[in-house]
C-alpha positions in Angstrom: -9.9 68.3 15.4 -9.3 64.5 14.1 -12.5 63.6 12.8 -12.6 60.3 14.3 -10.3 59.5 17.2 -10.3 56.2 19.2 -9.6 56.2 23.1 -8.3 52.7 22.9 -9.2 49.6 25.8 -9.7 50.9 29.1 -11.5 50.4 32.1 -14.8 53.1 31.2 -16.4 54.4 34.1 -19.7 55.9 32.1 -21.3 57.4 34.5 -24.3 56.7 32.4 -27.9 56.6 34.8 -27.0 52.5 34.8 -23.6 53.7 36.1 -22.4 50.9 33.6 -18.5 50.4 34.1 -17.1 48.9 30.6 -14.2 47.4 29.3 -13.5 48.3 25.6 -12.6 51.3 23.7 -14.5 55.1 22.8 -15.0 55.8 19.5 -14.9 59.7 18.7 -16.5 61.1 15.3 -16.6 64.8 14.4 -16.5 66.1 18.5 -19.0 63.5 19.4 -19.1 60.0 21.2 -20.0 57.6 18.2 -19.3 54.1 20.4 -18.8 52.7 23.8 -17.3 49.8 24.5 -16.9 47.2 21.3 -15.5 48.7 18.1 -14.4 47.2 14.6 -10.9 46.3 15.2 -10.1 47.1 12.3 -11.1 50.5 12.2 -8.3 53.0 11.1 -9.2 56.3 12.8 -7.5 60.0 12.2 -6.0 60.0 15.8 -6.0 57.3 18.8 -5.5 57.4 22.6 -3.7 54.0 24.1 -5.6 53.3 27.5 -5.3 49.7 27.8 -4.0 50.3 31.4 -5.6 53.0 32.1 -10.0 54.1 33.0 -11.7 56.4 30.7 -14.0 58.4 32.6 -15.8 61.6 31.5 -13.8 65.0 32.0 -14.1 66.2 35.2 -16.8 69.6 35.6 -15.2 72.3 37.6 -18.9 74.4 38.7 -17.3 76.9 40.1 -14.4 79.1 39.8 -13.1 82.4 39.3 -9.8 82.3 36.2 -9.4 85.8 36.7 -8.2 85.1 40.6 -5.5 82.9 39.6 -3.1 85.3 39.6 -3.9 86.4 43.6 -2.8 82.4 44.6 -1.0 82.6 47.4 -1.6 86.3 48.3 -4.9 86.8 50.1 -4.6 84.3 53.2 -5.6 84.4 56.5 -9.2 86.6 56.0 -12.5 85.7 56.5 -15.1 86.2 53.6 -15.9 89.5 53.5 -12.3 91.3 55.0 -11.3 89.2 52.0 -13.2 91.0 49.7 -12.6 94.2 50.7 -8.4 94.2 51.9 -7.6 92.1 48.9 -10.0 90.8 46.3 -12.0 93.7 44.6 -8.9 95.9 44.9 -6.8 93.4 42.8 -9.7 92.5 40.6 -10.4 96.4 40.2 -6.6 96.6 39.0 -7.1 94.1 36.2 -6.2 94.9 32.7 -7.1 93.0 29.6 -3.0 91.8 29.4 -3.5 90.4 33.0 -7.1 88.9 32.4 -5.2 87.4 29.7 -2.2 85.7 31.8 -4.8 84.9 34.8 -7.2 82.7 32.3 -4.3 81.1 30.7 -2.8 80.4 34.1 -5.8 78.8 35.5 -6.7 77.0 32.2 -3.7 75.1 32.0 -4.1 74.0 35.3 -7.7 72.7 35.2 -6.9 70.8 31.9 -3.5 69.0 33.6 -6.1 67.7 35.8 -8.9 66.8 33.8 -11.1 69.1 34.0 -12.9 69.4 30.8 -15.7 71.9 31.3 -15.6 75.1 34.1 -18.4 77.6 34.9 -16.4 80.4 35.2 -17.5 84.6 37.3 -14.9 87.2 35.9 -14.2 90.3 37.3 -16.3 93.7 36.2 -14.2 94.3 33.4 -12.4 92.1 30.6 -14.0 89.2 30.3 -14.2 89.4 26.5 -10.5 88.2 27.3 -11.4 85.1 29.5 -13.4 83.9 26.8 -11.1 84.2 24.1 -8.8 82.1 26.1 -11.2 79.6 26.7 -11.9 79.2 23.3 -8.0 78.9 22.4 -7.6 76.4 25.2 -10.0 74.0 23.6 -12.2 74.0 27.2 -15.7 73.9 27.5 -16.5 77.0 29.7 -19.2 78.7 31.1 -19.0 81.9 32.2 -19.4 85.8 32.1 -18.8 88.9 33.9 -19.8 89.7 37.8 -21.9 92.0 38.0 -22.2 94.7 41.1 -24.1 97.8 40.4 -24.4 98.2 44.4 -21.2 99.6 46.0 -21.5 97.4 49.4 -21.7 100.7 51.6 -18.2 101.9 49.8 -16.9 99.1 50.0 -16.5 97.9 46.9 -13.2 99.9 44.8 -14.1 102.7 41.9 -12.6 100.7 39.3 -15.1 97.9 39.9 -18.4 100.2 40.6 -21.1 99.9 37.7 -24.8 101.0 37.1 -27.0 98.7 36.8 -27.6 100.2 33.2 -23.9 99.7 32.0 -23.5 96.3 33.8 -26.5 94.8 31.4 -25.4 96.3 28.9 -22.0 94.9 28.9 -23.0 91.5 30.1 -25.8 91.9 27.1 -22.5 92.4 24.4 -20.7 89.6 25.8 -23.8 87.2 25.6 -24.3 88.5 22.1 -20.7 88.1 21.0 -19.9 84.7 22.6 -23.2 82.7 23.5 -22.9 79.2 21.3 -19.1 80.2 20.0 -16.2 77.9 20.0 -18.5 75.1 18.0 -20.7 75.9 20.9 -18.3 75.0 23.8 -18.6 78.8 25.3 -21.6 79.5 26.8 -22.8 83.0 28.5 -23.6 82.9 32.0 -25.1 86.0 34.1 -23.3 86.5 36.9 -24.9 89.1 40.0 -22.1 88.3 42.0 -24.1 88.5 45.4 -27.0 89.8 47.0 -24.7 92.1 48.7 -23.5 94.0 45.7 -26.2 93.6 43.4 -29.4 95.1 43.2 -32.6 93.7 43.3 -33.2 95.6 40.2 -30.1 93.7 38.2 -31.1 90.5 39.7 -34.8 90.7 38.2 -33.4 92.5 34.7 -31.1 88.9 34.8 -33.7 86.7 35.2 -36.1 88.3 32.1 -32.8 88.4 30.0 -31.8 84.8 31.0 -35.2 84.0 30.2 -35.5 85.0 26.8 -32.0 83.6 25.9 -31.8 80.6 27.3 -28.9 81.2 29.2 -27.5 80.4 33.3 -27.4 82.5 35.8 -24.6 82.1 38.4 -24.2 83.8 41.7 -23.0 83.2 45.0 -25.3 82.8 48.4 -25.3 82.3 51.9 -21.7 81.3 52.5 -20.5 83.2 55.1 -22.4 83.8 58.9 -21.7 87.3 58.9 -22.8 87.9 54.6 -26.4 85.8 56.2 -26.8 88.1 58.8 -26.0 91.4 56.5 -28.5 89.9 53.7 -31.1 89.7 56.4 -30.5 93.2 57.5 -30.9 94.8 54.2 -33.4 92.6 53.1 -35.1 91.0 56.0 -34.8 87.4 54.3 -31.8 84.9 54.3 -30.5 84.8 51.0 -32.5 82.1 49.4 -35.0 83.3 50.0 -34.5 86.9 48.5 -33.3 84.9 45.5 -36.4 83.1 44.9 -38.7 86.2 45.4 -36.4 87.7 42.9 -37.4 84.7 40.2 -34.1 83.5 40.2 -34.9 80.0 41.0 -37.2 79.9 38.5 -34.6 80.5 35.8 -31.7 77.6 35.4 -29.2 78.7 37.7 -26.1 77.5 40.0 -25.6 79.2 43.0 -21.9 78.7 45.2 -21.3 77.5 48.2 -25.1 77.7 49.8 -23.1 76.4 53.2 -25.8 78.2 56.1 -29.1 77.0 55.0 -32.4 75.8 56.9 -34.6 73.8 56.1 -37.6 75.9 54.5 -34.6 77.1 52.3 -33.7 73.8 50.7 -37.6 73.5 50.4 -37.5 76.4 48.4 -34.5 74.9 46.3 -36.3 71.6 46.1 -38.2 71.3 42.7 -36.3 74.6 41.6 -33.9 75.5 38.8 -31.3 75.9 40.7 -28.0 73.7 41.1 -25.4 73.9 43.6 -22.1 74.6 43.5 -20.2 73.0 47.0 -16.7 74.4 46.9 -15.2 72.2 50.0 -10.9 73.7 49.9 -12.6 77.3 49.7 -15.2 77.2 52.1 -12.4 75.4 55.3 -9.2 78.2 54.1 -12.2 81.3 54.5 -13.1 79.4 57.8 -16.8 79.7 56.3 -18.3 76.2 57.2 -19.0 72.9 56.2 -22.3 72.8 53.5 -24.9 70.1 54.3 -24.4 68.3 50.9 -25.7 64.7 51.9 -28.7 67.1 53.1 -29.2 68.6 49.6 -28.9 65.7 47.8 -31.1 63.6 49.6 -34.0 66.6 48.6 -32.8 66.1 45.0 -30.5 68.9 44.6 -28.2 68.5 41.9 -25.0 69.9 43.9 -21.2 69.9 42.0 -18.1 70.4 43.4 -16.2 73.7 42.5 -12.8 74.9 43.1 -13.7 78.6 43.6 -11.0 81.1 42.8 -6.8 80.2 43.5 -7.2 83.0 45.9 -8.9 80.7 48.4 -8.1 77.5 47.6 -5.2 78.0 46.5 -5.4 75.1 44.0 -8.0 74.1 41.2 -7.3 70.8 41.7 -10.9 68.3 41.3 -9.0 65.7 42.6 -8.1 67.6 46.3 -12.0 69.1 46.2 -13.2 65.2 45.7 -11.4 63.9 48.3 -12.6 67.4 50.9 -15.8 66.6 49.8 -16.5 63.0 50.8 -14.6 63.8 54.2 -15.9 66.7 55.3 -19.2 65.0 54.6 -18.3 62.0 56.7 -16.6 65.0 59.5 -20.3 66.4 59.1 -22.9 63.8 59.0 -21.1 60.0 59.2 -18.7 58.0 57.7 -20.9 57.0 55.1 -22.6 59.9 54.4 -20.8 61.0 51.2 -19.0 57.5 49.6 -16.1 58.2 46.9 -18.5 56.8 44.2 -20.9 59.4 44.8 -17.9 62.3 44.5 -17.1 61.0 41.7 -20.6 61.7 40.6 -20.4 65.3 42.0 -17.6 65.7 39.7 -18.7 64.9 36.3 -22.4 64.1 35.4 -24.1 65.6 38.7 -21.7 68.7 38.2 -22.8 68.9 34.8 -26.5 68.6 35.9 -25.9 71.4 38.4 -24.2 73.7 36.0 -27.2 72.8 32.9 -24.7 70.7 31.1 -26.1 66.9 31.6 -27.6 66.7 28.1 -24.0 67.6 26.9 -21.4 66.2 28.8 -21.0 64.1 32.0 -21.3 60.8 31.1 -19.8 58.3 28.3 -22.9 57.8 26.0 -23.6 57.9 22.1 -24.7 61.2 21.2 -23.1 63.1 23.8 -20.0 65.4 22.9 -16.6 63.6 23.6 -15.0 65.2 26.7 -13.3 62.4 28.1 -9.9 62.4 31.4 -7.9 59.1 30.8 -6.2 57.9 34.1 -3.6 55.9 35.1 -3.5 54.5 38.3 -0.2 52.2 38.2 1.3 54.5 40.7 2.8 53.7 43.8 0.3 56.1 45.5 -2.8 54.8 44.1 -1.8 50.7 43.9 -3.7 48.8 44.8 -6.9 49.9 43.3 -9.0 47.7 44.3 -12.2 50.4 44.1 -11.6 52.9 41.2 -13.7 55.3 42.4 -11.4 55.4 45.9 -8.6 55.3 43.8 -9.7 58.1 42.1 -11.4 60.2 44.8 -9.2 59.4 48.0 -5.3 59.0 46.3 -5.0 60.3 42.8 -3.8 63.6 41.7 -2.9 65.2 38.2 -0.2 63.1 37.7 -2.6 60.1 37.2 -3.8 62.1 34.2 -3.0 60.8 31.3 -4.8 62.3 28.2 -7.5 64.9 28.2 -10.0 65.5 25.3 -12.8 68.2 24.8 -15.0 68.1 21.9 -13.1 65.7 20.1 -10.0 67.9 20.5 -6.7 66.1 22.2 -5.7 68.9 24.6 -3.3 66.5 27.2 -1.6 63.6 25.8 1.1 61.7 26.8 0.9 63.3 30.4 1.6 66.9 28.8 -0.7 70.0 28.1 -0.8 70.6 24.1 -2.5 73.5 24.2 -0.6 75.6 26.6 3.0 75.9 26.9 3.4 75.6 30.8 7.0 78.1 30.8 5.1 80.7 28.8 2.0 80.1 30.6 3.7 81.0 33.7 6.4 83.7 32.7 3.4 85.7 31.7 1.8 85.6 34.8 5.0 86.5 36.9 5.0 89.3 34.5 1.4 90.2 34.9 1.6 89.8 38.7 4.3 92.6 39.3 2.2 95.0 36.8 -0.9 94.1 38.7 0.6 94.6 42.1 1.9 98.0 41.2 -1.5 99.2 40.4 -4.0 97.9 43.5 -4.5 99.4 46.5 -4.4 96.4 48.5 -4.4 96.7 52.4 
């Protein structure tokens, strides 16, 4: 890491609580944002960043996403959520071996970074995530995450290599807090992660909450995206999934739950004044055919609600820039054309996706003191001229190609319009290689 580095003379979209757009330079010393906007000019600094024609805008926050589906892209189309599960994702996921966690992370890493994505909150399979992390940290990325935990079987439904007791699964998720909790100059960050309420136990759920508790870490999970999941929740719990969730303490922890699409109103009261963040996953939630989330709803009741990619399994990109733009239109589809403006998913994407995810005090807006994870655009491109507003620029016609340069912590990890920290022909040789060994393990349907 240069110990001071100078993103030089762009347009800075701050994203501060003024929403202050600047026109000057960003002065980086030892990982951290030292200036904004005037700096000595003649100040020699270890590194610098030209973005004179370019905006400077915080790295985008990807709050949800699953690294170790990346390697399932384009194979698990066509299902709704829970034949999903069961025909193709938990029999791929049970198949998983540290080489393949490896290739899946690094797949999905290099893709989140050529589109300036700075900072992911991550659910892993059962097994391996020790793996994901150790990616993460060589990627330069600051990433949330841990392993999904599912010490209920879903009625058989969920494979052998994937079944856990709810012993074992804290145990493991324990050694993996222990381990990586505050590495990687504190860029990697545990996260419990009950996958759903669906397969995990009331027991886990409560055992994560008193362990979240005393560590001071999030818990992720996933609720009420899917009709039929609402209706099987209410079956075996006879409460929608919220609600089980808050009677559980969850909400009462910091956590970020996906996709919360089928909600009603004494739900989002119980979310209201909570812990809890949202994660809105727009790509995912139209390919499953699992609805359209009230997000203009939520946010109007103070909801801090993010924008996530989900897994490559059902998206099948982890693109920020295609999630902004489903966002703000499905919004408009849902509730008016002005009920979600490009301005405000651009918020969704960096400092309200970092408030969502417990990251606001750390990233997600340009300010002194904060730690320097910065996406520099251009938007000279024939499909983004003129750019009249930036934040439509940026929202409705951008794509990774605007992406210029991409810092984390102070680290350059995209410069010059190319990955540093991931060669892209490796990166994907190894997961061709990894798919076929997958593939000839699972016992997909």
């Amino acid at each position: 890491m240069p110990e001071t580095l100078l993103v030089r003379g762009g347009t800075i979209l701050t994203m501060n609580r003024a929403r202050e757009i600047l026109r000057g330079d960003v002065l980086v010393e030892d990982g951290a944002i030292a200036a904004v906007g005037a700096v000595d000019p003649g100040l020699l600094p270890d590194a610098a960043i030209d973005a004179r024609e370019g905006v400077i805008l915080p790295g985008f926050v990807q709050a949800h996403v699953h690294l170790c589906q990346t390697l399932f892209r384009n194979c698990a189309d066509d299902l709704p959520l829970l034949e999903w599960l069961r025909r193709r994702i938990w029999p791929l996921e049970a198949a998983h071996d540290e080489t393949t966690m490896r290739a899946a992370a690094r797949l999905g890493l290099h893709e989140l970074i050529d589109a300036g994505v700075t900072s992911a909150l991550d659910m892993g399979s059962v097994h391996h995530y020790g793996a994901v992390f150790d990616e993460g940290g060589r990627a330069g990325v600051r990433l949330l995450g841990g392993k999904a935990m599912m010490d209920d079987a879903a009625g058989g439904a969920v494979p052998e290599g994937l079944r856990e007791s709810t012993r074992s699964s804290i145990e493991e998720s324990l050694a993996l807090c222990s381990k990586w909790h505050g590495a990687g100059n504190g860029r990697l960050r545990y996260a419990f992660a009950p996958r759903f309420a669906l397969s995990s136990t009331p027991d886990l759920h409560r055992e994560v909450v008193r362990q979240s508790a005393a560590r001071g870490t999030l818990v992720h999970t996933h609720a009420s995206e899917n009709a039929e999941e609402v209706a099987a929740v209410r079956r075996a719990f006879g409460k929608g999934n919220v609600e089980h969730l808050a009677d559980l303490g969850v909400l009462e922890v910091p956590s970020a739950i996906a996709h919360a699409i089928h909600l009603g109103e004494e739900e989002i009261d119980r979310l209201r004044g909570s812990k809890a963040g949202i994660a809105h996953c727009p790509a995912s939630n139209l390919k499953l055919a699992s609805g359209i989330a009230g997000v203009p709803r939520l946010r109007r009741a103070g909801i801090p609600v993010g924008i996530g990619s989900d897994g490559a399994a059902c998206n099948n990109r982890l693109d920020p820039f295609r999630d902004m733009f489903l966002a703000a239109s499905l919004a408009k589809l849902r509730d008016g054309a002005n009920a979600l403006p490009a301005w405000e998913a651009l918020e969704m994407a960096t400092i309200e996706g970092a408030r969502a995810i417990g990251l606001e005090k750390v990233c997600g807006s340009i300010e002194v003191g904060k730690r320097a994870d910065l996406a520099v655009l251009r938007l000279g491109t024939p499909w983004t001229v003129p750019a009249e507003s930036i934040a439509s620029a940026i929202v409705y016609a951008a794509d990774a190609r605007n992406v210029e340069a991409v810092v984390c912590d102070g680290e350059i990890l995209k410069e010059r319009g190319r990955v540093l920290v991931l060669d892209a022909e490796e990166v994907v040789a190894r997961a061709r290689e990894a798919w076929g060994a997958l593939t000839s393990r699972a016992a997909v349907s």
